[in-house]
TIKOLDREN-523582 format. One line per 4 residues: number of its first residue (from 1); their letters; for each residue x, y, z of N, C-alpha, C. Coordinates in nm, 2 decimals. Layout:
residues N
NUM> A> X:Y:Z:X:Y:Z:X:Y:Z | ...
end
This chain:
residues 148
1> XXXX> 3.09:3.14:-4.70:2.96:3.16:-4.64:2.93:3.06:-4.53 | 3.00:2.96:-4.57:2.97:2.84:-4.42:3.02:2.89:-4.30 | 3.12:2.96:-4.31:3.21:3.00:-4.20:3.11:3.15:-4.11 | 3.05:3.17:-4.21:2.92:3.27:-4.14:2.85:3.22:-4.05
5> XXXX> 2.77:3.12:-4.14:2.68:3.06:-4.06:2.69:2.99:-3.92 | 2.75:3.02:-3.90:2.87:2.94:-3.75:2.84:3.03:-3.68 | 2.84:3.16:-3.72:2.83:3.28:-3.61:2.71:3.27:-3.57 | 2.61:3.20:-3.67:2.41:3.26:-3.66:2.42:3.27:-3.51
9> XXXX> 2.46:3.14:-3.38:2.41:3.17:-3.27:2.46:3.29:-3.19 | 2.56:3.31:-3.24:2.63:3.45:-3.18:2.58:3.58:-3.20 | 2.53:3.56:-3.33:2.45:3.73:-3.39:2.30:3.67:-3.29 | 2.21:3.57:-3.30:2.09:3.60:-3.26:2.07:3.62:-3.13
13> XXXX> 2.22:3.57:-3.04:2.23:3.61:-2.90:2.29:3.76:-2.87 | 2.37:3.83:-2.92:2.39:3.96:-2.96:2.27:4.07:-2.98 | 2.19:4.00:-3.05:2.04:4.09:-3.13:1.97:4.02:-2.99 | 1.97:3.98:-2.95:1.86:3.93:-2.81:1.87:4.04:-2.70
17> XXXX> 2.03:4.00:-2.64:2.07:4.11:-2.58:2.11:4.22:-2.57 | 2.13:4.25:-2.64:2.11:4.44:-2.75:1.98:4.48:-2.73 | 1.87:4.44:-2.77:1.77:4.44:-2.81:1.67:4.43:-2.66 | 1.70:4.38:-2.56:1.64:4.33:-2.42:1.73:4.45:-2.31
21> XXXX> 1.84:4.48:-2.35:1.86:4.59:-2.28:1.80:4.67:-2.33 | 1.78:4.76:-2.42:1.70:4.87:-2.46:1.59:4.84:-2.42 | 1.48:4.76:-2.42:1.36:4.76:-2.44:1.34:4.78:-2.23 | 1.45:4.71:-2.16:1.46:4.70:-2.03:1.45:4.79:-1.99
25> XXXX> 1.56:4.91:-2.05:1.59:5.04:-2.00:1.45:5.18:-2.08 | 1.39:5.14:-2.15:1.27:5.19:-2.18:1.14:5.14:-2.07 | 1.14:5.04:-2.08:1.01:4.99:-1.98:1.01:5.03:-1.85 | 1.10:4.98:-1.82:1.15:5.02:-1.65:1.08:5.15:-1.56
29> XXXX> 1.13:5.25:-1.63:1.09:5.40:-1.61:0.89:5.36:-1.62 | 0.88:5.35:-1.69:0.72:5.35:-1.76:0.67:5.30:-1.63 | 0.72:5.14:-1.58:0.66:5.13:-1.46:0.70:5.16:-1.34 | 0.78:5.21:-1.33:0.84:5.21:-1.19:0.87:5.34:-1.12
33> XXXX> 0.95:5.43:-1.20:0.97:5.54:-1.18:0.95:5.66:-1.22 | 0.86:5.69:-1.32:0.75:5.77:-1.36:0.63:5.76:-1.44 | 0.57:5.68:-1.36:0.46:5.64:-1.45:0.36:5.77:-1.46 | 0.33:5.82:-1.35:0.26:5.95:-1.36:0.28:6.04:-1.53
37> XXXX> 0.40:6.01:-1.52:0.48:6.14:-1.63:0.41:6.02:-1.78 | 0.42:5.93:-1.77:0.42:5.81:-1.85:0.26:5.83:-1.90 | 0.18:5.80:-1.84:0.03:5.78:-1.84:0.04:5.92:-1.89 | 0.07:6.05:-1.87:0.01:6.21:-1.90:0.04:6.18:-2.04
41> XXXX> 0.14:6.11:-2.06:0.22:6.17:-2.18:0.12:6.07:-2.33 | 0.11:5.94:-2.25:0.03:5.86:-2.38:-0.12:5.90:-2.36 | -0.18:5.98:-2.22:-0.31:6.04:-2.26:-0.31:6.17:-2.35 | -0.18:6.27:-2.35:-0.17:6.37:-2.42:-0.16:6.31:-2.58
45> XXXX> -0.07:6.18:-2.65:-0.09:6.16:-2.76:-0.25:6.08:-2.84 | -0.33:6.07:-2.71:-0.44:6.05:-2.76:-0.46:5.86:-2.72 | -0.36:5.81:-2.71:-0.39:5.67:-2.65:-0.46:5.64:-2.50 | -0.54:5.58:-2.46:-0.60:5.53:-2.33:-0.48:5.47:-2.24
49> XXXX> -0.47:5.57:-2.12:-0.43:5.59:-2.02:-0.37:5.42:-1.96 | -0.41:5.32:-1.99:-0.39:5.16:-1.96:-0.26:5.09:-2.08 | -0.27:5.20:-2.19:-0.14:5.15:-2.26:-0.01:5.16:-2.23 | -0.01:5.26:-2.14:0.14:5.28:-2.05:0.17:5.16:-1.98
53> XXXX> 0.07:5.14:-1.91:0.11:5.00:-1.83:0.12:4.87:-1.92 | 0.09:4.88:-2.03:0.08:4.79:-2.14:0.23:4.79:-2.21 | 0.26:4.90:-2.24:0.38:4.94:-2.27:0.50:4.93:-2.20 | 0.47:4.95:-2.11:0.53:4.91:-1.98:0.61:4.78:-1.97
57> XXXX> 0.47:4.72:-1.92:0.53:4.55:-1.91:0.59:4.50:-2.01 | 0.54:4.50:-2.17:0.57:4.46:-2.25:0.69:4.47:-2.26 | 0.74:4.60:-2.26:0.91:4.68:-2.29:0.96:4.62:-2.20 | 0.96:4.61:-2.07:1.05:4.58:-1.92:1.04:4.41:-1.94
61> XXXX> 0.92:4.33:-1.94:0.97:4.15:-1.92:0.99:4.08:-2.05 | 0.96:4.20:-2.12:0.96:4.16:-2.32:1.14:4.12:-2.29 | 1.17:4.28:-2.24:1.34:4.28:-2.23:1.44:4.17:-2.17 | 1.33:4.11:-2.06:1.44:4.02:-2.00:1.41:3.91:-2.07
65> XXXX> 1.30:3.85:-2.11:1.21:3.74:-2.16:1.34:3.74:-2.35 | 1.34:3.82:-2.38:1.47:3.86:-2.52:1.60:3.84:-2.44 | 1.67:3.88:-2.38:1.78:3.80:-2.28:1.78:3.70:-2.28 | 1.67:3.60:-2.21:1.70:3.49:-2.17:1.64:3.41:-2.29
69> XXXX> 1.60:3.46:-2.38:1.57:3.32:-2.51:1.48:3.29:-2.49 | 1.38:3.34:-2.38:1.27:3.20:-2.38:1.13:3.31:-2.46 | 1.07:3.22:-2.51:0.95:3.29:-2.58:0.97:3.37:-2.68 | 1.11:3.39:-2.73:1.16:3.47:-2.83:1.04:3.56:-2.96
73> XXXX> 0.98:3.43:-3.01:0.93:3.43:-3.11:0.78:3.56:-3.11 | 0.74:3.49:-3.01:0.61:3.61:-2.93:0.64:3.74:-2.90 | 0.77:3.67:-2.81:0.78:3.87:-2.78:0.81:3.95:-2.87 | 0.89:3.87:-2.96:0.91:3.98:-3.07:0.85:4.02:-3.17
77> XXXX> 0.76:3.93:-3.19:0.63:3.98:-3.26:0.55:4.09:-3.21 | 0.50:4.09:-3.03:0.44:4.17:-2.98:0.52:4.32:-2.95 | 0.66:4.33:-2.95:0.74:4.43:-2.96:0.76:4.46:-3.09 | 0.75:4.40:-3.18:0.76:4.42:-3.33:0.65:4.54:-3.37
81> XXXX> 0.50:4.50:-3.34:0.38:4.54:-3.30:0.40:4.67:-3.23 | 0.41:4.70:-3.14:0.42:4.76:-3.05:0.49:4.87:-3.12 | 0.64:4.85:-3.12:0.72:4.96:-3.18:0.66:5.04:-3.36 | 0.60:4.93:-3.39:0.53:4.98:-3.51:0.41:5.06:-3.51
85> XXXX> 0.37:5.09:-3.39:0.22:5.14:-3.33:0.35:5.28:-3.30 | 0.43:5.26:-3.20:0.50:5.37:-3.19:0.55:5.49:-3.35 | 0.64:5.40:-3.42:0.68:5.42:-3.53:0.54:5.57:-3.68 | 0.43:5.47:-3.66:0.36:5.56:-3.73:0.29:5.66:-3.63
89> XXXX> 0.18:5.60:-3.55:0.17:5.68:-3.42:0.21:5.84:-3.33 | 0.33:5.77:-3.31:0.40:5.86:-3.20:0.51:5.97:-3.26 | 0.58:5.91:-3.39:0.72:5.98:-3.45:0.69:5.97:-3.58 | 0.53:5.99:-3.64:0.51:6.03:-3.74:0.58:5.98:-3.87
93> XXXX> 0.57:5.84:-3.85:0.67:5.80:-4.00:0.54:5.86:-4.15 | 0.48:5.82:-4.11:0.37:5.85:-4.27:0.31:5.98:-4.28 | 0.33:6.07:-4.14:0.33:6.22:-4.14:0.40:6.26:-4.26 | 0.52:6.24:-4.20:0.66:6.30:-4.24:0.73:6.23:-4.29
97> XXXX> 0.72:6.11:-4.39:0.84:5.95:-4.40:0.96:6.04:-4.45 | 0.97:6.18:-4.51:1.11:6.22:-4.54:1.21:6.20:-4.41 | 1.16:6.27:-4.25:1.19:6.29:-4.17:1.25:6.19:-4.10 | 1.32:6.10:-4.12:1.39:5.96:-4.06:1.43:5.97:-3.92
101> XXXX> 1.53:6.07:-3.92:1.58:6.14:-3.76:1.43:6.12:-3.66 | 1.31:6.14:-3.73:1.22:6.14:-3.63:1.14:5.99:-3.55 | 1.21:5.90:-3.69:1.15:5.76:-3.63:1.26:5.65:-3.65 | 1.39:5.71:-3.67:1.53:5.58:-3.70:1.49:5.45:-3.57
105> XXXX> 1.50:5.50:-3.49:1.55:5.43:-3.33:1.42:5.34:-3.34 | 1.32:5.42:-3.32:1.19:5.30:-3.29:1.18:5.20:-3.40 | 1.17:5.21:-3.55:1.18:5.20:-3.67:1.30:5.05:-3.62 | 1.44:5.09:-3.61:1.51:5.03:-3.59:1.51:4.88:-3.49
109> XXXX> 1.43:4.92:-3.35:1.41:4.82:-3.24:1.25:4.72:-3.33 | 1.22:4.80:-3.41:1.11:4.74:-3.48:1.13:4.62:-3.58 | 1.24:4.62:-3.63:1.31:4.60:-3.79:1.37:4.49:-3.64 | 1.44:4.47:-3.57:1.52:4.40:-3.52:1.41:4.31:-3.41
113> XXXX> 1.34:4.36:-3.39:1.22:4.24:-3.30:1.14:4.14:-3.38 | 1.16:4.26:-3.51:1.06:4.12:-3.65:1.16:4.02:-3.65 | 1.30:4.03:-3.67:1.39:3.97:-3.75:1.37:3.86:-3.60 | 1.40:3.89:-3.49:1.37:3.78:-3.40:1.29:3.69:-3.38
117> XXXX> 1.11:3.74:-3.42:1.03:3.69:-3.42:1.03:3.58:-3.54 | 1.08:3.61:-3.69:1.13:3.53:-3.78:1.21:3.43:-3.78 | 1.34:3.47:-3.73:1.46:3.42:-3.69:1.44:3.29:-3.58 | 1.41:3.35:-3.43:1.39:3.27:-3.33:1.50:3.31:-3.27
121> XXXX> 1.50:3.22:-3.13:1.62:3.29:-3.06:1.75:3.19:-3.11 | 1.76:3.10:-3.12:1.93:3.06:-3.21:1.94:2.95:-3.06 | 2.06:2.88:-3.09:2.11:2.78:-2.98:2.12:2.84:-2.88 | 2.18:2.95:-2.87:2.21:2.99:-2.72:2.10:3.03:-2.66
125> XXXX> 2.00:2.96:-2.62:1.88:3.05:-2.54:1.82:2.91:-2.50 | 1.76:2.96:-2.41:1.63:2.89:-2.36:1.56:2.82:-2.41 | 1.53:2.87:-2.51:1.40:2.81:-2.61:1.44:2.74:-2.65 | 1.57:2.71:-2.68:1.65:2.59:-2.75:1.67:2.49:-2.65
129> XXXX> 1.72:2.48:-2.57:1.70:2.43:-2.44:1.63:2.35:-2.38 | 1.47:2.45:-2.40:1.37:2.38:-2.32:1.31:2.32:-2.46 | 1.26:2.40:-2.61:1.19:2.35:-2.65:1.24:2.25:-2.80 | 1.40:2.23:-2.82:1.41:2.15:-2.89:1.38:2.00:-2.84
133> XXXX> 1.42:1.98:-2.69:1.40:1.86:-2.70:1.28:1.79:-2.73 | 1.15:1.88:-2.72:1.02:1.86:-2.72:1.01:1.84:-2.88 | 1.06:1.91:-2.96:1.07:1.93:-3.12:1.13:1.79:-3.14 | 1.23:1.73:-3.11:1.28:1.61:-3.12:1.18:1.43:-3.06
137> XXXX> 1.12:1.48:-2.99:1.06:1.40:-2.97:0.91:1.35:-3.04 | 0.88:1.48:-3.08:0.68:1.53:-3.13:0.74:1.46:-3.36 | 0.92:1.45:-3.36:0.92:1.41:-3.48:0.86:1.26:-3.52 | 0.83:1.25:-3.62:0.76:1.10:-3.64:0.91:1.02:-3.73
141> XXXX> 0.94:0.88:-3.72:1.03:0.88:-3.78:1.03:0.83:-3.91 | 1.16:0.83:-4.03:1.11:0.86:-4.14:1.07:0.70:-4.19 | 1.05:0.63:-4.25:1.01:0.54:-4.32:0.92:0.44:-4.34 | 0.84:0.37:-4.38:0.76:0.35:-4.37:0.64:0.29:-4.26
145> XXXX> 0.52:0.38:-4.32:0.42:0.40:-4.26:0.35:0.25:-4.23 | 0.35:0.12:-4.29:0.30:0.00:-4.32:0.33:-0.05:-4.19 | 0.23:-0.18:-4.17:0.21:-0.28:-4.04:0.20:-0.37:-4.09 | 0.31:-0.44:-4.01:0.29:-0.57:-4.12:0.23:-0.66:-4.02
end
């Protein structure tokens, strides 16, 4: 099992970037290249027309913001969120929970943005980068507390 744990930064850089292309290649469109189609479609399921752009950004800098490691923890909480609004929402998980086919994928990017938000992004990122050193320094060191 030690010999696993060796991989952790490899899987949580893997699940970053897995996870930041998809969300990249979903957002993108939302803002850029059919947002018209985008807005009709979240005012036809009944959501306010400003969630597309919400959805939008989130999905597209969420995606690169999951690439590069930095803020890991947030974004994936707020894409965690997000996809879970989709999930019951949009593809009917508690309509239909027999119906899986209808909510695997979103369900799926959902289940893997928690695990990030839990997880963190791992050594290889940013966040490790920028904010262990800060974690190393804010430590108090161990022994005693006494002045003599």
């Amino acid at each position: 099992m030690e010999g696993l744990e060796k991989l952790k930064p490899l899987a949580l850089l893997l699940l970053r970037v897995g996870l930041g292309v998809i969300f990249i290649s979903h957002g993108y469109p939302k803002l850029f290249t059919q947002l018209q189609r985008t807005t009709e479609a979240f005012r036809n399921m009944g959501f306010p027309v400003y969630f597309a752009y919400v959805a939008g950004v989130l999905e597209f800098f969420g995606g690169i913001l999951l690439i590069a490691g930095l803020f890991t923890r947030i974004t994936g909480l707020l894409l965690a969120i997000e996809m879970g609004v989709a999930v019951v929402k949009v593809h009917g998980m508690l309509a239909n929970p027999m119906a899986v086919h209808n909510y695997e994928f979103p369900l799926a990017l959902m289940v893997g943005s928690f695990a990030l938000a839990g997880a963190g992004a791992g050594l290889i990122s940013l966040d490790h980068a920028i904010f262990a050193k800060q974690r190393s320094f804010s430590k108090k060191p161990k022994g005693r507390d006494k002045r003599d």
